[in-house]
Backbone atoms as SQL, in Angstrom:
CREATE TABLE atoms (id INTEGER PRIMARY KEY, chain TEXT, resi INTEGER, resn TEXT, atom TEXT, x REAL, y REAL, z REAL);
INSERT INTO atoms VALUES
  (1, 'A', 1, 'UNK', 'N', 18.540, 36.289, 40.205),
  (2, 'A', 1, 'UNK', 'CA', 17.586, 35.235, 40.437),
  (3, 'A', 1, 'UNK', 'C', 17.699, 34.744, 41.887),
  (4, 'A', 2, 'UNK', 'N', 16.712, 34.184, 42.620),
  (5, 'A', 2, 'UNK', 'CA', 16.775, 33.609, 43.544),
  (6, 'A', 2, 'UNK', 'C', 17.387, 32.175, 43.866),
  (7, 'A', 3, 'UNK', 'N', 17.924, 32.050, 44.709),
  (8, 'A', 3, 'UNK', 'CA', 17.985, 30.339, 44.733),
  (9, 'A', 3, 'UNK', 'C', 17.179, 30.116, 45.333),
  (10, 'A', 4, 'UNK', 'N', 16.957, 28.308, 44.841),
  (11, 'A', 4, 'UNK', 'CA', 16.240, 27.498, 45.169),
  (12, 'A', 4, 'UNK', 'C', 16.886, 26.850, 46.315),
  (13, 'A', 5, 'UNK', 'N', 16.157, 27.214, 47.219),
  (14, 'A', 5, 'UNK', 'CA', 16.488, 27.008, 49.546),
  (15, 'A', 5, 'UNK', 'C', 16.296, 25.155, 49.302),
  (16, 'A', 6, 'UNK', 'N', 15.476, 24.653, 48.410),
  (17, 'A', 6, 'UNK', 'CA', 15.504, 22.981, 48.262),
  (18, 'A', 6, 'UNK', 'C', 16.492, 22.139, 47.565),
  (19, 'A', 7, 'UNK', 'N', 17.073, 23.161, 46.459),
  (20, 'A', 7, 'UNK', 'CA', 18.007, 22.743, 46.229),
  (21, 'A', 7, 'UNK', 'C', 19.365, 22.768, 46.905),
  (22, 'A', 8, 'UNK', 'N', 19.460, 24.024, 47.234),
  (23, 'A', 8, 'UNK', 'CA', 20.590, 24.311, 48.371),
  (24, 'A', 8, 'UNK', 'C', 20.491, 23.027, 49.627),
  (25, 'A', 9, 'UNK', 'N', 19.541, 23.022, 49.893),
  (26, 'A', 9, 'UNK', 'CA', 19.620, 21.877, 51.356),
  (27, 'A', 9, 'UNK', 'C', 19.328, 20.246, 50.627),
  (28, 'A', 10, 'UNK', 'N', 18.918, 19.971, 49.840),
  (29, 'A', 10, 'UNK', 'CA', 19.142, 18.266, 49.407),
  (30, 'A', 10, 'UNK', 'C', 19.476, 18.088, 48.204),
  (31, 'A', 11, 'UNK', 'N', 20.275, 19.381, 47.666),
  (32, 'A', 11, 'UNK', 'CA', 21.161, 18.382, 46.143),
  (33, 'A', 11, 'UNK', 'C', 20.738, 18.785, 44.958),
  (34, 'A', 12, 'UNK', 'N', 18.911, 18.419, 45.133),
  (35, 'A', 12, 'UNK', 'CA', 18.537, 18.111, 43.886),
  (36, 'A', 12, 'UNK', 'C', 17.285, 19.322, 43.201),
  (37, 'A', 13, 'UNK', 'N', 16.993, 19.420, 42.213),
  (38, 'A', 13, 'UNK', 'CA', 15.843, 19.898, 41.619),
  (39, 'A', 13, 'UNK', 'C', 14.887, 19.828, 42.370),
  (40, 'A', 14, 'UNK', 'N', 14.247, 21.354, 42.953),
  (41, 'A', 14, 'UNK', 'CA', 12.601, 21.045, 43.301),
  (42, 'A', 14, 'UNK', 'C', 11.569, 21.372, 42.441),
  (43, 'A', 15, 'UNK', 'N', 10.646, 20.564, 42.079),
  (44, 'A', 15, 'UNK', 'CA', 9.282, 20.873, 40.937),
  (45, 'A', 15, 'UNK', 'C', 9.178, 22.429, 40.290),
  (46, 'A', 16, 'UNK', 'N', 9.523, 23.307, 40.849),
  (47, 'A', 16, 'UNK', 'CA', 9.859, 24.396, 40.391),
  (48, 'A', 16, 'UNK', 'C', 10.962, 24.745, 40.007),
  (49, 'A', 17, 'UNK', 'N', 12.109, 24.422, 40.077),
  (50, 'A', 17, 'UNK', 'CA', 12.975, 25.030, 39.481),
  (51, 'A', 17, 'UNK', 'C', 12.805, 24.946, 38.518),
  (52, 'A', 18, 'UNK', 'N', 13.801, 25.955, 37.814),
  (53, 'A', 18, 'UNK', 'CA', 13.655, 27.166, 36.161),
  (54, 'A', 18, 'UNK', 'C', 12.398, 27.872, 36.010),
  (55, 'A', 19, 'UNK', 'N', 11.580, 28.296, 36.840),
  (56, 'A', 19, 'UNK', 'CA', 10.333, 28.674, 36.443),
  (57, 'A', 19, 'UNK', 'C', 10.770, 29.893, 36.229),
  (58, 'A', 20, 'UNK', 'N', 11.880, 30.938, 37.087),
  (59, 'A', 20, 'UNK', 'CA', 11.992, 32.118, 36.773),
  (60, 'A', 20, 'UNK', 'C', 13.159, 32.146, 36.018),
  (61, 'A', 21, 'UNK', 'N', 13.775, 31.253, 35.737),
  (62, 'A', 21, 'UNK', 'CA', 14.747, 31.468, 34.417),
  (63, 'A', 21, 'UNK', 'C', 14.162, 31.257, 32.936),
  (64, 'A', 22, 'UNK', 'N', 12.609, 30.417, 33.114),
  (65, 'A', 22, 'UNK', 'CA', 11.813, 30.228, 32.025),
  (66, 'A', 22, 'UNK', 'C', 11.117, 31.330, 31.412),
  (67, 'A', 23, 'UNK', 'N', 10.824, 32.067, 32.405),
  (68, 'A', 23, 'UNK', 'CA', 10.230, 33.680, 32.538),
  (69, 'A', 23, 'UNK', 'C', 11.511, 34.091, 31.966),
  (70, 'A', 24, 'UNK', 'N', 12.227, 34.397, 32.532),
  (71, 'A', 24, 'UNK', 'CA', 12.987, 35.363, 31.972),
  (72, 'A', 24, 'UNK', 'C', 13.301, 35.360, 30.534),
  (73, 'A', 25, 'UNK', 'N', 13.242, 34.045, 29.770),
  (74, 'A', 25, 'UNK', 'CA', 13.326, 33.494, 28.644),
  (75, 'A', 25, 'UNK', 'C', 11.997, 33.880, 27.846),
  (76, 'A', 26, 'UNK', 'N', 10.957, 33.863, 28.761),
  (77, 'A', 26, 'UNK', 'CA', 10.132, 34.413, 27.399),
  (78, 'A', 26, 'UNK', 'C', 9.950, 36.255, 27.772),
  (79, 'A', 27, 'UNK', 'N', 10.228, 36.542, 28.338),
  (80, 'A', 27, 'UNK', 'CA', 10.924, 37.843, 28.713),
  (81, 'A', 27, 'UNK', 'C', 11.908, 38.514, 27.789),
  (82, 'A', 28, 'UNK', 'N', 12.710, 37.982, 27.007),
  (83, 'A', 28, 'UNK', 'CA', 13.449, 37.780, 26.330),
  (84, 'A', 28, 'UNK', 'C', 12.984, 36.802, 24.683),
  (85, 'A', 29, 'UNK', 'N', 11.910, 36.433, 24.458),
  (86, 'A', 29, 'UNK', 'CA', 11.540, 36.344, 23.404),
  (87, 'A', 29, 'UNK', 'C', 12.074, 35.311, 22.923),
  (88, 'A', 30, 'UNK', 'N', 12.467, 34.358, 23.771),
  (89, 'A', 30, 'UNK', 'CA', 13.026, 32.786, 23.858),
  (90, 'A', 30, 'UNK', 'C', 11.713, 31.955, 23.882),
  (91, 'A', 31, 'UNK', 'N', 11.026, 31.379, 23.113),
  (92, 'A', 31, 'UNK', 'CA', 9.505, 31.322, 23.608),
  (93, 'A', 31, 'UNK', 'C', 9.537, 29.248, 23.959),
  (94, 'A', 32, 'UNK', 'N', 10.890, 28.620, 23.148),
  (95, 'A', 32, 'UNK', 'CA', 10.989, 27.701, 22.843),
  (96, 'A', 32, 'UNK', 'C', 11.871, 27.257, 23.756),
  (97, 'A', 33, 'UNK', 'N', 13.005, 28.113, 24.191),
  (98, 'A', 33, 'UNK', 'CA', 13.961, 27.457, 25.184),
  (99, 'A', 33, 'UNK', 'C', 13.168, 28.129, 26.420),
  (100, 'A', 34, 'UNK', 'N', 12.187, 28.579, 26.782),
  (101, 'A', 34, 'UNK', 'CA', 11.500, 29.110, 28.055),
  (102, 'A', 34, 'UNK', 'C', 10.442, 27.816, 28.054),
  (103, 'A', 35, 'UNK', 'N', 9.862, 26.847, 27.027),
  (104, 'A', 35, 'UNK', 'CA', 9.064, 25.993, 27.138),
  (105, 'A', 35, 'UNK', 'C', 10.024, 24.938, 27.615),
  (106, 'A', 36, 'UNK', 'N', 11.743, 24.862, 27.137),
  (107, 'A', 36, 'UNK', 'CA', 12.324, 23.945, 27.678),
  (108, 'A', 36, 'UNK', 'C', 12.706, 23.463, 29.094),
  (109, 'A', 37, 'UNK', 'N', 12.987, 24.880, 29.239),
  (110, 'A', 37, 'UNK', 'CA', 13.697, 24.697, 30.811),
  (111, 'A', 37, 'UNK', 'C', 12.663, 25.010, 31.647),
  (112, 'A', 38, 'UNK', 'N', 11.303, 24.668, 31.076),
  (113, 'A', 38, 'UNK', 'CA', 10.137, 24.736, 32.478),
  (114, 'A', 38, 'UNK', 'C', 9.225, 24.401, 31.755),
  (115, 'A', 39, 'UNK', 'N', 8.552, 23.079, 31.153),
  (116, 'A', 39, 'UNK', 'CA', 7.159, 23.026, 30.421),
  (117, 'A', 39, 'UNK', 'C', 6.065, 23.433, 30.550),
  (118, 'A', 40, 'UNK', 'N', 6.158, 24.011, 32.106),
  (119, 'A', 40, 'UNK', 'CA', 4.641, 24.247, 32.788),
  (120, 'A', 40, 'UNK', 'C', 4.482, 25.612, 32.703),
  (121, 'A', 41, 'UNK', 'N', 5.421, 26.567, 31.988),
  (122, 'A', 41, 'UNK', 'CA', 5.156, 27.973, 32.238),
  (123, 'A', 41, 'UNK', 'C', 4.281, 28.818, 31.685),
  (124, 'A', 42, 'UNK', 'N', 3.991, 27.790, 30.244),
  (125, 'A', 42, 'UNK', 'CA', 2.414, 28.648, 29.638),
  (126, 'A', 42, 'UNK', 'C', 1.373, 28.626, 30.754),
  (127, 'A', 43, 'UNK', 'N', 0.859, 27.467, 31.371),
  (128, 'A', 43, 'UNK', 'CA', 0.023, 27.241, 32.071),
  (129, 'A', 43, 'UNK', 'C', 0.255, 27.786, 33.223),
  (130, 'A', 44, 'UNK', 'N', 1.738, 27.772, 33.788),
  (131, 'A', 44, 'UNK', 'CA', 1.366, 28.765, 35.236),
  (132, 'A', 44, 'UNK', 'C', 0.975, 29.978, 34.864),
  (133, 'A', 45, 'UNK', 'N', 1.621, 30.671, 33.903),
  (134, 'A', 45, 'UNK', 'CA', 1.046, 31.935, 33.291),
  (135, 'A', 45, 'UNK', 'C', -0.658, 32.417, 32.914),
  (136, 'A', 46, 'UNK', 'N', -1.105, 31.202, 32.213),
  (137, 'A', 46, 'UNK', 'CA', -2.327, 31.580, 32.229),
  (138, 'A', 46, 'UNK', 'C', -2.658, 31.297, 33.562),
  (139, 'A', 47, 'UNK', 'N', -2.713, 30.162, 34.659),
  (140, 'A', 47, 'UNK', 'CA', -3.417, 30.211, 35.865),
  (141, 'A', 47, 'UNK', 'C', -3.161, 31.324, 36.946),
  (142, 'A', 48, 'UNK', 'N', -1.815, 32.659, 37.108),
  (143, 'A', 48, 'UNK', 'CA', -2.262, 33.154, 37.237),
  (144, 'A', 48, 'UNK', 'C', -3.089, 34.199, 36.728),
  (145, 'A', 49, 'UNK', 'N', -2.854, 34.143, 35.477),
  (146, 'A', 49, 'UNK', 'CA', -3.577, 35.414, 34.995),
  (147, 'A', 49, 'UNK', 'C', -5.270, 35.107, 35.223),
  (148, 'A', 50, 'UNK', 'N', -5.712, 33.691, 35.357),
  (149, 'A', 50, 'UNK', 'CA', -7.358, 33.298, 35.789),
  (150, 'A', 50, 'UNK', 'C', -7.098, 33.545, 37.101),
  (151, 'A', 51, 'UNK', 'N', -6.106, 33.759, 37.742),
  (152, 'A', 51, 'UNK', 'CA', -6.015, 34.007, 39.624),
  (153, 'A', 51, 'UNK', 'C', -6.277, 35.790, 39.541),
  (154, 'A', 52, 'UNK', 'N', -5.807, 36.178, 38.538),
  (155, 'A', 52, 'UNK', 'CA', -6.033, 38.101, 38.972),
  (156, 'A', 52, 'UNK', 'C', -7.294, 38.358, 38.209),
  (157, 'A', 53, 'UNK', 'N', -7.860, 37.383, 37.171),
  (158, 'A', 53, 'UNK', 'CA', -9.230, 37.868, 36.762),
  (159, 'A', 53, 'UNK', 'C', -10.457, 37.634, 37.884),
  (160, 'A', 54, 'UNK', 'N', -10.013, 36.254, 38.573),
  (161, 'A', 54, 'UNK', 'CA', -11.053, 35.680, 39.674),
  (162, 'A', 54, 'UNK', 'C', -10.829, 37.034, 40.898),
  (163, 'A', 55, 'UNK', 'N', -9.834, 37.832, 41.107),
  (164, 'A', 55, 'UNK', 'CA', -9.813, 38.781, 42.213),
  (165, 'A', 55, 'UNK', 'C', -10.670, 39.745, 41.829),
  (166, 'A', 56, 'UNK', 'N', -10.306, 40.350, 40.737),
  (167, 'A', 56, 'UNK', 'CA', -10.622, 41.489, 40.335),
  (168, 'A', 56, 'UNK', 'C', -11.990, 41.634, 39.729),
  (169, 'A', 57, 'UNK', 'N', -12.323, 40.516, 38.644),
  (170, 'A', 57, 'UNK', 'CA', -13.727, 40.848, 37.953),
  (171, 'A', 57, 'UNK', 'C', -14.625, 40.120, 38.757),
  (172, 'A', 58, 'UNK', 'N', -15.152, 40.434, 39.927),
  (173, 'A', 58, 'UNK', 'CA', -16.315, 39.718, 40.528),
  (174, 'A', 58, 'UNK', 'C', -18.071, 39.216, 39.612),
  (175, 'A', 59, 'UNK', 'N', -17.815, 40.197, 38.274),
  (176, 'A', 59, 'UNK', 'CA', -18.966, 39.732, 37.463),
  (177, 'A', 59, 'UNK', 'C', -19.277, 38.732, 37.295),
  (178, 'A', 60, 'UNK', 'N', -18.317, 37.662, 37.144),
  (179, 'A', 60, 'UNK', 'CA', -17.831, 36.505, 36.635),
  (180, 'A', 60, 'UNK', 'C', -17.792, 35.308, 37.438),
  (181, 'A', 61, 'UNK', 'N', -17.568, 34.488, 37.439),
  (182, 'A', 61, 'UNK', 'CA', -17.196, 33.174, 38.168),
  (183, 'A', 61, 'UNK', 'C', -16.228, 32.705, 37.473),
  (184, 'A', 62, 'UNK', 'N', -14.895, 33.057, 37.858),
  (185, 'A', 62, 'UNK', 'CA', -13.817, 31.957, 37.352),
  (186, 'A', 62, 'UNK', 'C', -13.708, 31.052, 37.761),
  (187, 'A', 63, 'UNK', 'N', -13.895, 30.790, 38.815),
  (188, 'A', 63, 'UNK', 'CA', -13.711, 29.563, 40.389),
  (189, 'A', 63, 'UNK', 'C', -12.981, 28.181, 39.182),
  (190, 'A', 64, 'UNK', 'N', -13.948, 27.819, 38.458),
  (191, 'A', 64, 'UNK', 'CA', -14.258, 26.465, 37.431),
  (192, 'A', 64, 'UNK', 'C', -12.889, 26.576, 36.354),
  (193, 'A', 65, 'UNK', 'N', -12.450, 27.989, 36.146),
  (194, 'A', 65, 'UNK', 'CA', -11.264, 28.105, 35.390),
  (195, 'A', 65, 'UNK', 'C', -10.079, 27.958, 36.117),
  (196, 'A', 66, 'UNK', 'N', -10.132, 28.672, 37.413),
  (197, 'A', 66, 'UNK', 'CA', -8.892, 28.596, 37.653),
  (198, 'A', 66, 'UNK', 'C', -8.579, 27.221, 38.833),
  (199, 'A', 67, 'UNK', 'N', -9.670, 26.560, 38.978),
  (200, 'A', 67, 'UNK', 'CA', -9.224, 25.005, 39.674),
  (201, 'A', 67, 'UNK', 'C', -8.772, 23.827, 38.340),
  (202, 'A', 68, 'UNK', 'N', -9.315, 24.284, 37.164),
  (203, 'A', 68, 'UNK', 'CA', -9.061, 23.288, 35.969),
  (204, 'A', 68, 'UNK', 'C', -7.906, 23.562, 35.410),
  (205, 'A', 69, 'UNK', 'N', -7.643, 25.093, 35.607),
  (206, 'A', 69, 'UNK', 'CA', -5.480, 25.533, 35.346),
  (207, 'A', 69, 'UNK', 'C', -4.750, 24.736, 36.435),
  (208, 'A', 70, 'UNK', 'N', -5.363, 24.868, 37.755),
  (209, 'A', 70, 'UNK', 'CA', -4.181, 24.632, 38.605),
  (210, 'A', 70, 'UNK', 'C', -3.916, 22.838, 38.157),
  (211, 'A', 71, 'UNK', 'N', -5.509, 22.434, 37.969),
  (212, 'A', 71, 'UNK', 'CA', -5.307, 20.671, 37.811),
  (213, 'A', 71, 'UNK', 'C', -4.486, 20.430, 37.073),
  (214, 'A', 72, 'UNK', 'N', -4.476, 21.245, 35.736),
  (215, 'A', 72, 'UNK', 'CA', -3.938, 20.868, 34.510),
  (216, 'A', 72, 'UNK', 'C', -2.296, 21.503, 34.728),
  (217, 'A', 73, 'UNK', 'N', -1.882, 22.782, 35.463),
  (218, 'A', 73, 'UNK', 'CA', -0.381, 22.769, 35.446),
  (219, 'A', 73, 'UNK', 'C', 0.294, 22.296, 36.575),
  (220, 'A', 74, 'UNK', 'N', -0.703, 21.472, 37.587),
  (221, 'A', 74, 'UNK', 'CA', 0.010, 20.401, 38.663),
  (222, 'A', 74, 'UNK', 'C', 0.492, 18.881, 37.810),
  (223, 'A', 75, 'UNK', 'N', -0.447, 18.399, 37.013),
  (224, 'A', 75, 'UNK', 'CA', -0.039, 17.381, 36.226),
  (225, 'A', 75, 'UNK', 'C', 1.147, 17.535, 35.547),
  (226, 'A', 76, 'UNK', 'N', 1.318, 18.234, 34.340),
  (227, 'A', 76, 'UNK', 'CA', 1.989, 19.177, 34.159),
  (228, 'A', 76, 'UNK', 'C', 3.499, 18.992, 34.511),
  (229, 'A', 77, 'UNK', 'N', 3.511, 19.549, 35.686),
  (230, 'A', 77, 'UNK', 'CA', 4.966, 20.296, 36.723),
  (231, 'A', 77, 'UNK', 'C', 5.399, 18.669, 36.825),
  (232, 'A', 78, 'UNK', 'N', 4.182, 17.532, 37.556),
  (233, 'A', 78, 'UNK', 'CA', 4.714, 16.384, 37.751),
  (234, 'A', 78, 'UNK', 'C', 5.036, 15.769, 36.827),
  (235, 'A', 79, 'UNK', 'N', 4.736, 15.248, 35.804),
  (236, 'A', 79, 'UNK', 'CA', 5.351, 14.534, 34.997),
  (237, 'A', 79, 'UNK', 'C', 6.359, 15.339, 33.911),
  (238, 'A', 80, 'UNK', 'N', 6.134, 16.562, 34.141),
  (239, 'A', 80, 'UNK', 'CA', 7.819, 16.776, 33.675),
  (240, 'A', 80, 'UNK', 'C', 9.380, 16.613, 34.717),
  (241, 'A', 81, 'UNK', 'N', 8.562, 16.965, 36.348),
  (242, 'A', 81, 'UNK', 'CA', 9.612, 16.733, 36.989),
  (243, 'A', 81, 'UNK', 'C', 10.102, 15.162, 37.082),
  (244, 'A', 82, 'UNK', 'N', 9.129, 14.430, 37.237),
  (245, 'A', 82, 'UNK', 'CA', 9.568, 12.874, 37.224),
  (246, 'A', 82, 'UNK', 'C', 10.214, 12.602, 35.533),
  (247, 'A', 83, 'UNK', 'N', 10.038, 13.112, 34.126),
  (248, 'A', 83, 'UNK', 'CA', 10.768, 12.676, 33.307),
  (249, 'A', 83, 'UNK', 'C', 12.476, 13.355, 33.761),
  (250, 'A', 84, 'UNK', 'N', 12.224, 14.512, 34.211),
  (251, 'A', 84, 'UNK', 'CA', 13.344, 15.151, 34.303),
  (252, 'A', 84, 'UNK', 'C', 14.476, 14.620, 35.600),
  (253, 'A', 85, 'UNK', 'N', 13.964, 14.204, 37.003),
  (254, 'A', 85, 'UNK', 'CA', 14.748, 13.381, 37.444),
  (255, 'A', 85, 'UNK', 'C', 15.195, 11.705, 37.024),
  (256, 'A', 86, 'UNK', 'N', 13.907, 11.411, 36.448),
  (257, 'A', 86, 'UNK', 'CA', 14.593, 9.958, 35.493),
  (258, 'A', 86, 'UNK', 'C', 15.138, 9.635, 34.658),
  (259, 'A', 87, 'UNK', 'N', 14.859, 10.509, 33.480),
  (260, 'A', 87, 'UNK', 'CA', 15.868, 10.357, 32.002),
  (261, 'A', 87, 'UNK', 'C', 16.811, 11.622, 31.719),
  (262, 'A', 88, 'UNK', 'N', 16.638, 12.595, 32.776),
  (263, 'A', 88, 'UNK', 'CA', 18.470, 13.540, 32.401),
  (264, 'A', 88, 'UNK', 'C', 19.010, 13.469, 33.449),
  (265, 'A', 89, 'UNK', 'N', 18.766, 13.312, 34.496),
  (266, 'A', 89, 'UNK', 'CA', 19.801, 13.073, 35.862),
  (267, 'A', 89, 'UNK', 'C', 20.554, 11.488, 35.990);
């Protein structure tokens, strides 16, 4: 796995961390402890998968799908990271 270069230089959790230990968890067929240690990973998952349909199928207009994933797994990332630096740290 990679480290996290934000955590290394100030201490703490950046909004992403566990995303690829969450992956790896449902990689592994952990579908429940991969929702734990990253809540946002269904949704980054589907937003990119609306990011390689918007490249690839030009038939289409995803534009409207994949700005309403990113809205919905930016909310998401934040209020799990703010529960997660306030009530387990």
């Amino acid at each position: 796995m990679l480290p996290c270069m934000f955590k290394k230089m100030f201490g703490i959790d950046c909004i992403g961390c566990g995303i690829q230990r969450s992956f790896n968890l449902i990689l592994h067929g952990e579908f429940t402890a991969a929702f734990t240690m990253f809540p946002a990973i269904y949704t980054t998952l589907l937003f990119f998968l609306s990011v390689v349909l918007f490249v690839v199928d030009r038939k289409h207009n995803y534009q409207k799908l994949v700005i309403s994933l990113a809205a919905v797994n930016a909310v998401i990332m934040i209020v799990s990271y703010v529960y997660k630096m306030r009530f387990l740290y």
